[in-house]
N, CA, C and O atoms as a GROMACS GRO file, in nm:
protein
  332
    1UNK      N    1  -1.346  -2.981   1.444
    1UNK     CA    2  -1.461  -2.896   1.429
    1UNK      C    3  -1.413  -2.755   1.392
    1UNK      O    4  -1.336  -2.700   1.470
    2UNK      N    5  -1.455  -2.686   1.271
    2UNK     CA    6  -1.444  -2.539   1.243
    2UNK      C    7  -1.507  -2.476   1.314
    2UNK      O    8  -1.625  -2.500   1.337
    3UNK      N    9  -1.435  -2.368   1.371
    3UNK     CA   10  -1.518  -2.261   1.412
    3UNK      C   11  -1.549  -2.145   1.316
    3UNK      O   12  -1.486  -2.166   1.212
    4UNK      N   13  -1.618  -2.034   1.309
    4UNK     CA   14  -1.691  -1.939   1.255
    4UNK      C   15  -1.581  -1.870   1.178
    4UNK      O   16  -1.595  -1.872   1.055
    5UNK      N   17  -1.482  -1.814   1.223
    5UNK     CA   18  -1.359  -1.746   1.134
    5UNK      C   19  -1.258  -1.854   1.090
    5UNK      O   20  -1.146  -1.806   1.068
    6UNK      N   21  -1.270  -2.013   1.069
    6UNK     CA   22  -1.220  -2.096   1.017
    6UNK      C   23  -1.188  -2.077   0.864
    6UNK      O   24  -1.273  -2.130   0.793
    7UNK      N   25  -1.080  -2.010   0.793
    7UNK     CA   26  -1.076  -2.047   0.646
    7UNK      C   27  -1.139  -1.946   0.612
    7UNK      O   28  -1.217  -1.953   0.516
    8UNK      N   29  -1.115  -1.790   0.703
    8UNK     CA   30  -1.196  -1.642   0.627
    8UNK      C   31  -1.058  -1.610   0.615
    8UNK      O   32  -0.953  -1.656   0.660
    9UNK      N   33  -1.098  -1.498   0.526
    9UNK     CA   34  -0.995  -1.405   0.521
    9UNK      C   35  -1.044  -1.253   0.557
    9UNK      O   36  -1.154  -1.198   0.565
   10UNK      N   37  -0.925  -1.217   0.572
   10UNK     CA   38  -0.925  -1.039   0.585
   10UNK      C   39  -0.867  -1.008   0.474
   10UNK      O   40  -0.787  -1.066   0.400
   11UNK      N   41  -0.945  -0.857   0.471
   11UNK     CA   42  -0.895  -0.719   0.372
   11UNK      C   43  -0.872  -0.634   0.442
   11UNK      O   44  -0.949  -0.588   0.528
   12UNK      N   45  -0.717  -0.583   0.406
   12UNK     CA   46  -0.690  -0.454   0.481
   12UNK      C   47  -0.649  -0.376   0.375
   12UNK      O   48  -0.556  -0.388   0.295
   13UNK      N   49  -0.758  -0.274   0.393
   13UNK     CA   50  -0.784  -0.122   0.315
   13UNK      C   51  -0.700  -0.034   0.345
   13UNK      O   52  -0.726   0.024   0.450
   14UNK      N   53  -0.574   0.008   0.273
   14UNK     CA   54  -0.494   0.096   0.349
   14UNK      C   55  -0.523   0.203   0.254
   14UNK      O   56  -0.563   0.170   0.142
   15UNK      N   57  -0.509   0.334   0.284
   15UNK     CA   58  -0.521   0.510   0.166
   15UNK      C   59  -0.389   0.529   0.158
   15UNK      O   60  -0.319   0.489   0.251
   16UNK      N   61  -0.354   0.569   0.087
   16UNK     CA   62  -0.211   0.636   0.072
   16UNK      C   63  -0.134   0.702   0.174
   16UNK      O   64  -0.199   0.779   0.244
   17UNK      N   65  -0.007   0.690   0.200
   17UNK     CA   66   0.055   0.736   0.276
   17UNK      C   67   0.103   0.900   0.240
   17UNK      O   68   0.069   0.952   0.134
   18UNK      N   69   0.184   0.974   0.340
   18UNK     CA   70   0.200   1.092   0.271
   18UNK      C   71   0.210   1.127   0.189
   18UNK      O   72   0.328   1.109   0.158
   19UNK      N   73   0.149   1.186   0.096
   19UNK     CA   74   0.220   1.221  -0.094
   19UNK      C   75   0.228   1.379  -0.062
   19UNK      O   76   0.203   1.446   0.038
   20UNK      N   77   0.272   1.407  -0.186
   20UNK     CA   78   0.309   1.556  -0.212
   20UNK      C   79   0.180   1.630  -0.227
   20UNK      O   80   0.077   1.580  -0.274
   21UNK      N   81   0.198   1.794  -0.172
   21UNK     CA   82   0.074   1.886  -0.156
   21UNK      C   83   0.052   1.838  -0.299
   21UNK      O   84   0.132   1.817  -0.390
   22UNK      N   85  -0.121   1.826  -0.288
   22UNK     CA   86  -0.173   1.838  -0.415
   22UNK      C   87  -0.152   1.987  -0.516
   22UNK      O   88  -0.119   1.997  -0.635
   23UNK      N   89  -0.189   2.102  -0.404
   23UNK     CA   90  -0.190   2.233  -0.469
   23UNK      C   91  -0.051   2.281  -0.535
   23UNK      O   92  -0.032   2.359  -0.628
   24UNK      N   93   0.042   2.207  -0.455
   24UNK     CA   94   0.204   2.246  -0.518
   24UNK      C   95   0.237   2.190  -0.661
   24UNK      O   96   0.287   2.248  -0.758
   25UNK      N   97   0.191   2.047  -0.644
   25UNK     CA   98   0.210   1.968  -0.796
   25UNK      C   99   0.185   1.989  -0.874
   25UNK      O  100   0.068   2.018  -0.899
   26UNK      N  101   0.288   1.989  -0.967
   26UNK     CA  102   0.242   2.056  -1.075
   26UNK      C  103   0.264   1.941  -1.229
   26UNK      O  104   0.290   1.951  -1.349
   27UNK      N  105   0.235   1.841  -1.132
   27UNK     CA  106   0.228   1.708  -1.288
   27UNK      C  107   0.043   1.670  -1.244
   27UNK      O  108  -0.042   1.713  -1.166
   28UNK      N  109   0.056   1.564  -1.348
   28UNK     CA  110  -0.059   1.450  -1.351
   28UNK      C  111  -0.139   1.412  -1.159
   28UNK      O  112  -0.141   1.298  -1.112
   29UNK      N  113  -0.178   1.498  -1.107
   29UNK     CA  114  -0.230   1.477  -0.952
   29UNK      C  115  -0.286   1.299  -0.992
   29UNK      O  116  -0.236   1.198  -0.942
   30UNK      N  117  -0.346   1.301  -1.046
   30UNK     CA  118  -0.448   1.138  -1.044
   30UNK      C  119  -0.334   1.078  -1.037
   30UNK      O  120  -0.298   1.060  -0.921
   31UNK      N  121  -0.245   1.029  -1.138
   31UNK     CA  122  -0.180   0.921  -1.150
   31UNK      C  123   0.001   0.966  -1.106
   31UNK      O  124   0.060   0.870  -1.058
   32UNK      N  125   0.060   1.054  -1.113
   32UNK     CA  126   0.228   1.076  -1.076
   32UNK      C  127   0.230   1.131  -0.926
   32UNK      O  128   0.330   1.103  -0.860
   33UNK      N  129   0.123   1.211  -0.862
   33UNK     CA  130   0.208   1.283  -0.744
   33UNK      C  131   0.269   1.124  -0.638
   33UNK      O  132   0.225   1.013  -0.607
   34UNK      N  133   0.398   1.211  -0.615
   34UNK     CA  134   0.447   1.085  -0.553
   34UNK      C  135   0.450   1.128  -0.388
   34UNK      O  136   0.423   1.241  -0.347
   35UNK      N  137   0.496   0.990  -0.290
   35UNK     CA  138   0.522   1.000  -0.173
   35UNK      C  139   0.584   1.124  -0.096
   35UNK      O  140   0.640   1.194  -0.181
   36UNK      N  141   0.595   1.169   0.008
   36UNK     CA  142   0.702   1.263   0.003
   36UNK      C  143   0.820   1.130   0.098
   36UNK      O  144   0.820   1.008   0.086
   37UNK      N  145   0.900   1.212   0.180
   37UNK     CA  146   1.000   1.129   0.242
   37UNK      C  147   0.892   1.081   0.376
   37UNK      O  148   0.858   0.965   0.401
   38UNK      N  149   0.865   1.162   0.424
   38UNK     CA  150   0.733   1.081   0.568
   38UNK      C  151   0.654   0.949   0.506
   38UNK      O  152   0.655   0.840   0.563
   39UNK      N  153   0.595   0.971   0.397
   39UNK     CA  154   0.548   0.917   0.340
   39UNK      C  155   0.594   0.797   0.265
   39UNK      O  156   0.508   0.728   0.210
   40UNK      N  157   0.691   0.770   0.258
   40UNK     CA  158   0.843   0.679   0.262
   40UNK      C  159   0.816   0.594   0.356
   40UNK      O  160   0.776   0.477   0.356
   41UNK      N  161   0.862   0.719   0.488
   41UNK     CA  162   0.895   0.618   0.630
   41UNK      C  163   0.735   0.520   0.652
   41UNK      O  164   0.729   0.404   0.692
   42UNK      N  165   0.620   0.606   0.614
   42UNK     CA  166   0.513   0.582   0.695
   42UNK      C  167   0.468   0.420   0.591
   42UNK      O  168   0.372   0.350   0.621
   43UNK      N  169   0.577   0.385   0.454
   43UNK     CA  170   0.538   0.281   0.413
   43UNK      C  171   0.605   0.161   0.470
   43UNK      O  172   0.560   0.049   0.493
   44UNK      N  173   0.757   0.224   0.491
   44UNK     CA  174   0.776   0.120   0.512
   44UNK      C  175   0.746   0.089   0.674
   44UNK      O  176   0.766  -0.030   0.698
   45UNK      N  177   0.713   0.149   0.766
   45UNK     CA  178   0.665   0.117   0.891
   45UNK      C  179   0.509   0.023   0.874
   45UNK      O  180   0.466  -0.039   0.971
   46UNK      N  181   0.429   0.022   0.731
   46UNK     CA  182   0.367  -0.013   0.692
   46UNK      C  183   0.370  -0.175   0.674
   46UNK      O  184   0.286  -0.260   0.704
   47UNK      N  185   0.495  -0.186   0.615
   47UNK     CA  186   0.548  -0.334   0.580
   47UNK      C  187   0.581  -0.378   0.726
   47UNK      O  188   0.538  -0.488   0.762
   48UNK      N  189   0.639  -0.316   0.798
   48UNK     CA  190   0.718  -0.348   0.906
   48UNK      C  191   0.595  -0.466   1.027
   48UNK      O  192   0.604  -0.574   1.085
   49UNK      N  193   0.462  -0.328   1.002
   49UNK     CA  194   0.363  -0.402   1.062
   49UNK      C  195   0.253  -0.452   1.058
   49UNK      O  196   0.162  -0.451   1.140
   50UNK      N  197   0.265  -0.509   0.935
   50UNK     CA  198   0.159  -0.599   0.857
   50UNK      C  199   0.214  -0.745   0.762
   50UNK      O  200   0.145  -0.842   0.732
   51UNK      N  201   0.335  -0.726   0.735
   51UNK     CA  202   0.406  -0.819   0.684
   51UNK      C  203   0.365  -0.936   0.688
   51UNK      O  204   0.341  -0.985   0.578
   52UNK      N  205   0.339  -1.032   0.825
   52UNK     CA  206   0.308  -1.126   0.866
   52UNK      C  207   0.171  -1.174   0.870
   52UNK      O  208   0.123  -1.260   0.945
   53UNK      N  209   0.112  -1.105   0.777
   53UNK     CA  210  -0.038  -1.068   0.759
   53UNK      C  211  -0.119  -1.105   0.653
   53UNK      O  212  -0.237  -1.138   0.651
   54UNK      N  213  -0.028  -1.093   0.557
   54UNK     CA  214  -0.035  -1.003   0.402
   54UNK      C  215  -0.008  -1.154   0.359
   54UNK      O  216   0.078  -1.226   0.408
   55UNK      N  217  -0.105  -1.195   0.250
   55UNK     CA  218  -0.057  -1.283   0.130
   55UNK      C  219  -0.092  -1.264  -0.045
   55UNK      O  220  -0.088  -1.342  -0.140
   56UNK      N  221  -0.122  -1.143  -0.031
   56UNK     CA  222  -0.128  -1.148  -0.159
   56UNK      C  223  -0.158  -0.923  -0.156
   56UNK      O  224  -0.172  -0.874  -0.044
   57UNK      N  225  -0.161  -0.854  -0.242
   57UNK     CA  226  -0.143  -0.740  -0.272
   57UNK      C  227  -0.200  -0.650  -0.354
   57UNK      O  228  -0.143  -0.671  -0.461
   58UNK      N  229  -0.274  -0.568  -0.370
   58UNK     CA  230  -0.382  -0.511  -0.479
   58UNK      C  231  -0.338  -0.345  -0.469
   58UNK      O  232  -0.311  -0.301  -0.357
   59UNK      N  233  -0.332  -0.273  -0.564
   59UNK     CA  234  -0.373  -0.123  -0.546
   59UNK      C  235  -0.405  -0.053  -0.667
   59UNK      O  236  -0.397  -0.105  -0.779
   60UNK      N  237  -0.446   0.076  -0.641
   60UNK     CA  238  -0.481   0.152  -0.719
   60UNK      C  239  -0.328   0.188  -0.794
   60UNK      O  240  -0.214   0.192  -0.747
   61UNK      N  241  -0.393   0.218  -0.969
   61UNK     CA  242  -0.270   0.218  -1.044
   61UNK      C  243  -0.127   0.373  -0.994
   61UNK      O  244  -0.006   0.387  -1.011
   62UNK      N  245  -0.256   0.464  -0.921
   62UNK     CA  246  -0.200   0.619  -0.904
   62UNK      C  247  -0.025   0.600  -0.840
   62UNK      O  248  -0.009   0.499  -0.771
   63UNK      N  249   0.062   0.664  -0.854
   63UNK     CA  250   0.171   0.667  -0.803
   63UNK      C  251   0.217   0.642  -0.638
   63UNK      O  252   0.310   0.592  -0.575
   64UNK      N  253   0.092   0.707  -0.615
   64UNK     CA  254   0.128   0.722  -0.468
   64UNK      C  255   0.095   0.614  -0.416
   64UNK      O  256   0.185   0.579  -0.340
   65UNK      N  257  -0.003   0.531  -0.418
   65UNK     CA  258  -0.036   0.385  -0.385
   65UNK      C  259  -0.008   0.283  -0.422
   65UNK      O  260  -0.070   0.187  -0.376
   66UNK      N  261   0.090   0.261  -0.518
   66UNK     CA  262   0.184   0.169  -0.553
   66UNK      C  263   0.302   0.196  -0.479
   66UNK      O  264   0.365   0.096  -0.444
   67UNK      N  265   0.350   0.318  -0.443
   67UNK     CA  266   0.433   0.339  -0.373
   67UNK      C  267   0.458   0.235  -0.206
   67UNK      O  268   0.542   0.155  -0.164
   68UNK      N  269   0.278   0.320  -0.133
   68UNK     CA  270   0.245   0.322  -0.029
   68UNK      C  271   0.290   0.154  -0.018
   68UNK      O  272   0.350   0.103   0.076
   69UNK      N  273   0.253   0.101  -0.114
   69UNK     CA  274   0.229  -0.106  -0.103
   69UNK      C  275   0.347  -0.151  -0.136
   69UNK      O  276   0.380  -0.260  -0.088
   70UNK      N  277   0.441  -0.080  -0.224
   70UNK     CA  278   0.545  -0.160  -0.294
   70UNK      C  279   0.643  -0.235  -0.150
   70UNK      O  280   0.660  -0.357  -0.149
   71UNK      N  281   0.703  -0.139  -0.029
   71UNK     CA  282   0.757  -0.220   0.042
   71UNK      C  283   0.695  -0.338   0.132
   71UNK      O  284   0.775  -0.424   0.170
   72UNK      N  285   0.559  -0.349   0.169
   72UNK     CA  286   0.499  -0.411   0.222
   72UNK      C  287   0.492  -0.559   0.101
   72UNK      O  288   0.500  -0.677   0.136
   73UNK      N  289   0.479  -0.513  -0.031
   73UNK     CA  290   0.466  -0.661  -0.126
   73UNK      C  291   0.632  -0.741  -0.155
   73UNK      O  292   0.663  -0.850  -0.203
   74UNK      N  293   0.721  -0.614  -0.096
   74UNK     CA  294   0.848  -0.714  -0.141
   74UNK      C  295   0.895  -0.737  -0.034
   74UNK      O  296   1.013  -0.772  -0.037
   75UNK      N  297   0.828  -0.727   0.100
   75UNK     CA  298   0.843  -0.829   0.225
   75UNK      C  299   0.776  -0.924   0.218
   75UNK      O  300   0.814  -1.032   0.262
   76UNK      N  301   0.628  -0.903   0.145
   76UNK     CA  302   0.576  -1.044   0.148
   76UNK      C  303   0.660  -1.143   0.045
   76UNK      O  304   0.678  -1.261   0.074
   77UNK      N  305   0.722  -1.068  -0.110
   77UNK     CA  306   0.746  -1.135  -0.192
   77UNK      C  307   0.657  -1.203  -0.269
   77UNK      O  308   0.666  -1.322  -0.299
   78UNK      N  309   0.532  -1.091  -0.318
   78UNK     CA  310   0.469  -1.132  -0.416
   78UNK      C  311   0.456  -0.964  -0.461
   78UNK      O  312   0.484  -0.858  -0.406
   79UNK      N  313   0.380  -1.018  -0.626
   79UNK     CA  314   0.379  -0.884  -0.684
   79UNK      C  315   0.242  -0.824  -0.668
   79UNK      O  316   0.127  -0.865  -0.656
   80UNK      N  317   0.316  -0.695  -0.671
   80UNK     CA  318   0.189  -0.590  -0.657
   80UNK      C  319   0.075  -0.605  -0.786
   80UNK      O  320   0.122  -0.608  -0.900
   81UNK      N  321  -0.083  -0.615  -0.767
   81UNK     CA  322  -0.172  -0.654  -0.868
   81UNK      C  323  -0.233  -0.523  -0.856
   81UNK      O  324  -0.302  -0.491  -0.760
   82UNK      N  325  -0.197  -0.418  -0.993
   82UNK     CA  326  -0.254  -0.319  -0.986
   82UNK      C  327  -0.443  -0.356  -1.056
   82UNK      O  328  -0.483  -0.425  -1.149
   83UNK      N  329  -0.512  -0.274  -0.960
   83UNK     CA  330  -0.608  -0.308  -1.038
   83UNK      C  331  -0.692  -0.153  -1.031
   83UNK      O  332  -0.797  -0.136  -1.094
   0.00000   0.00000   0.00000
């Protein structure tokens, strides 16, 4: 017998992890500002605790959120689907 969350899935919505002051940057803000180093740690602590979670991977094309996902998708070992 199935129960009610039998064969659902979850979405987990993550925002970007630390990136660089917007006001300092001085490239492309939408699409290049990148991570800073916190923002590093805070991904891959990201992968660290969701890993076992995760089967598949989506983000926004911007720098910083490909960033935020990239270590979390090459623990899962699938590729990141920018969309």
């Amino acid at each position: 017998m199935m129960g009610p969350m039998d064969g659902a899935h979850s979405i987990l919505l993550i925002r970007h992890a630390k990136a660089g002051s917007r006001s300092t940057w001085d490239g492309d803000d939408d699409s290049q500002r990148p991570l800073t180093p916190k923002g590093q740690r805070q991904a891959e602590a990201l992968a660290a605790r969701w890993h076992d979670r995760v089967t598949a991977v989506q983000s926004s094309p911007f720098l910083r959120c490909v960033e935020t996902i990239t270590p979390l998708a090459a623990r899962v070992g699938v590729e990141i689907e920018v969309v």
